[in-house]
C-alpha positions in Angstrom: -9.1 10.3 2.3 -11.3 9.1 5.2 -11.0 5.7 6.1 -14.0 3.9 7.9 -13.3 2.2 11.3 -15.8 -0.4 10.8 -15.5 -0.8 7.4 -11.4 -1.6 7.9 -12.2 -4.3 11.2 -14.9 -6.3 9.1 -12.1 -6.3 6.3 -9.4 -7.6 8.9 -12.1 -10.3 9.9 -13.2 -11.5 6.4 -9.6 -12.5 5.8 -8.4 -13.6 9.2 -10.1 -17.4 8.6 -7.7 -17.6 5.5 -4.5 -16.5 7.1 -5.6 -18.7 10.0 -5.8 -21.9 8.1 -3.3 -21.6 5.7 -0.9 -21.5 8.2 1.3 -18.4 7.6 3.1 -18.8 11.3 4.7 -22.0 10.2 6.0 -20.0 7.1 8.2 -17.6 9.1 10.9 -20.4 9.5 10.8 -21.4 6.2 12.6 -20.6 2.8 10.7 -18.0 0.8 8.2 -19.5 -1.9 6.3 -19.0 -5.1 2.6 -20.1 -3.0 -0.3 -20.6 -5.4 0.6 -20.8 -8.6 -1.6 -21.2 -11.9 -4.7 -19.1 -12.8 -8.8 -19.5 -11.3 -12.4 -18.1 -12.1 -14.4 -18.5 -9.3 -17.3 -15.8 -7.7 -18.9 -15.4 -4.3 -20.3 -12.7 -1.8 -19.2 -9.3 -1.3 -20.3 -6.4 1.0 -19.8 -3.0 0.5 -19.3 0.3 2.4 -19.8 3.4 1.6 -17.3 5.3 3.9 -20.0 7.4 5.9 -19.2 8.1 8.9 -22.8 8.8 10.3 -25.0 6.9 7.2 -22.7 3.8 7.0 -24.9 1.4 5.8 -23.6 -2.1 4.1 -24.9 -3.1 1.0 -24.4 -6.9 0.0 -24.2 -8.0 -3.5 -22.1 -10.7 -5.2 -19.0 -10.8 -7.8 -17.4 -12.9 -10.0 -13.4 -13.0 -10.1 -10.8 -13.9 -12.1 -6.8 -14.5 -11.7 -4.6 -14.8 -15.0 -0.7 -16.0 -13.3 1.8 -14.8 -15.1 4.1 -17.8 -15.1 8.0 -16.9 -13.3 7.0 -13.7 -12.0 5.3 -12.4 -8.9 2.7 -10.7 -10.2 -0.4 -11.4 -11.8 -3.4 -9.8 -13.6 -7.1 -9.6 -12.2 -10.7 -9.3 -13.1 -13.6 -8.4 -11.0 -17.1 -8.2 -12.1 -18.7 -6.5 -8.4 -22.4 -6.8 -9.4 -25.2 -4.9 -7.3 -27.3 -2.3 -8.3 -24.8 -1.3 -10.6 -21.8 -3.6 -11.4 -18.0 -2.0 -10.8 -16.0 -3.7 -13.5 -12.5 -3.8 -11.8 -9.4 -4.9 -13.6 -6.4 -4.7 -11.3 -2.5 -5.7 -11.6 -1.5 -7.4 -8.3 1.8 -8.0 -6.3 2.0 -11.7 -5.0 3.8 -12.5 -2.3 3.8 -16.7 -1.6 4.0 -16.7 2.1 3.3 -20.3 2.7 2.8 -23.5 0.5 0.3 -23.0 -2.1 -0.7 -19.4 -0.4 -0.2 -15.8 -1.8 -1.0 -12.4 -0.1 -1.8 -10.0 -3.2 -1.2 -6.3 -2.9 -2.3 -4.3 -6.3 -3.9 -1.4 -8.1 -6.0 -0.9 -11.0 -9.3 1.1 -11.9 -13.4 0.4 -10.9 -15.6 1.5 -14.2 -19.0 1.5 -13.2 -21.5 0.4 -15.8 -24.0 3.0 -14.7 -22.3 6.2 -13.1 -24.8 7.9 -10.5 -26.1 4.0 -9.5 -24.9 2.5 -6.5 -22.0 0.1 -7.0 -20.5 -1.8 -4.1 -17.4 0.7 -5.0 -19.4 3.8 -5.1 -21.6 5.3 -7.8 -18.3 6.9 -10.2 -15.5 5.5 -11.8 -12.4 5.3 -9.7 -8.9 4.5 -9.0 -8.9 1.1 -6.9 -6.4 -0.4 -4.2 -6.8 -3.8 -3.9 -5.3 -6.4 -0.7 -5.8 -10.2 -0.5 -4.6 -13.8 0.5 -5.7 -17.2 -1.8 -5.2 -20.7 -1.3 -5.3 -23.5 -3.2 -7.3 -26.0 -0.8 -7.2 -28.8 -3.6 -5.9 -29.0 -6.9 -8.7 -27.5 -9.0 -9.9 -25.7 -5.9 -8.9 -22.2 -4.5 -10.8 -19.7 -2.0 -9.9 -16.1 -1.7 -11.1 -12.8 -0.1 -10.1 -9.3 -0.3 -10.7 -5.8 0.2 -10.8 -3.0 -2.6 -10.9 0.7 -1.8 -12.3 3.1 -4.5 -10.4 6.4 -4.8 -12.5 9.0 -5.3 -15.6 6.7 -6.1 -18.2 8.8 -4.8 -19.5 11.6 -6.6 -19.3 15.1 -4.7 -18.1 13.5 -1.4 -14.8 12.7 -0.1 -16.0 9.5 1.2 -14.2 6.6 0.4 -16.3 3.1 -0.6 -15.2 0.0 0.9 -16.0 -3.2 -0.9 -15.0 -6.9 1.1 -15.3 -10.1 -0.9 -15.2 -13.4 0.1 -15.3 -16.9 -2.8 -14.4 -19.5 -3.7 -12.6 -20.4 -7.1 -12.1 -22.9 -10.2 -8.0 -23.3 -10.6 -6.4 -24.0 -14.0 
């Protein structure tokens, strides 16, 4: 598995902002926490990468997201709907990991099916294995915004390339 440079630095600066605000250094000195809790729909932008070393062009598209808490324990269960030429449906199971008041890094895996294998899909044009990374905050009481990488196994037919897809949204909480 190849990993793109530039596909990995724009993914460390989509979700720098986040981490920056929420303030996570403050959190080092205090006890450990739950962060967000409750469940959101929200949607937003999302760019993907193909993994191509020498052809690595982005291709933008837009998503809609979903997070189902499962109350008193730290994980939860997700839904992506990545929508561009072909849409990735990507249901995941996620790690959470409160790391500051009302804030949650997410670390999970689930699987990418794409609604029309040999189209372009911001995570390749084949079903795949995902691995999925995030942080969320609640920045009011109905309000959250999130971003996140996802990295599809195996999501490009006949290639070892390995699509990148970075989203960025903001969210509904219930």
């Amino acid at each position: 598995m190849k990993l793109n440079l530039k596909a990995a630095a724009l993914s460390v600066l989509a979700i720098a902002p986040v981490f920056l605000s929420a303030g996570i250094a403050s959190a080092q000195t205090q006890p450990a926490t739950r962060g967000m809790e409750g469940s959101y729909l929200g949607g937003g932008a999302s760019v993907g990468f193909s993994g191509d070393a020498v052809d690595n062009d982005a291709n933008v598209g837009g998503h809609v997201q979903g997070r189902l808490d499962i109350p008193d324990a730290p994980v939860s269960v997700r839904g992506s709907a990545l929508i561009q030429d072909s849409v990735a449906l990507v249901p995941t199971v996620t790690f959470d990991l409160g790391v500051a008041r009302n804030t949650n890094l997410y670390l999970g895996a689930g699987y990418s099916f794409v609604t029309d294998e040999g189209k372009t899909s911001l995570l390749g044009n084949q079903n795949s294995v995902v691995l999925n990374a995030g942080v969320e905050t609640a920045v009011h009481r109905n309000v959250a915004i999130y971003s996140d990488v996802k990295v599809g196994l195996d999501g490009v037919e006949n290639s070892n390339r390995t699509p990148v897809a970075v989203q960025v949204g903001a969210a509904y909480r219930f």
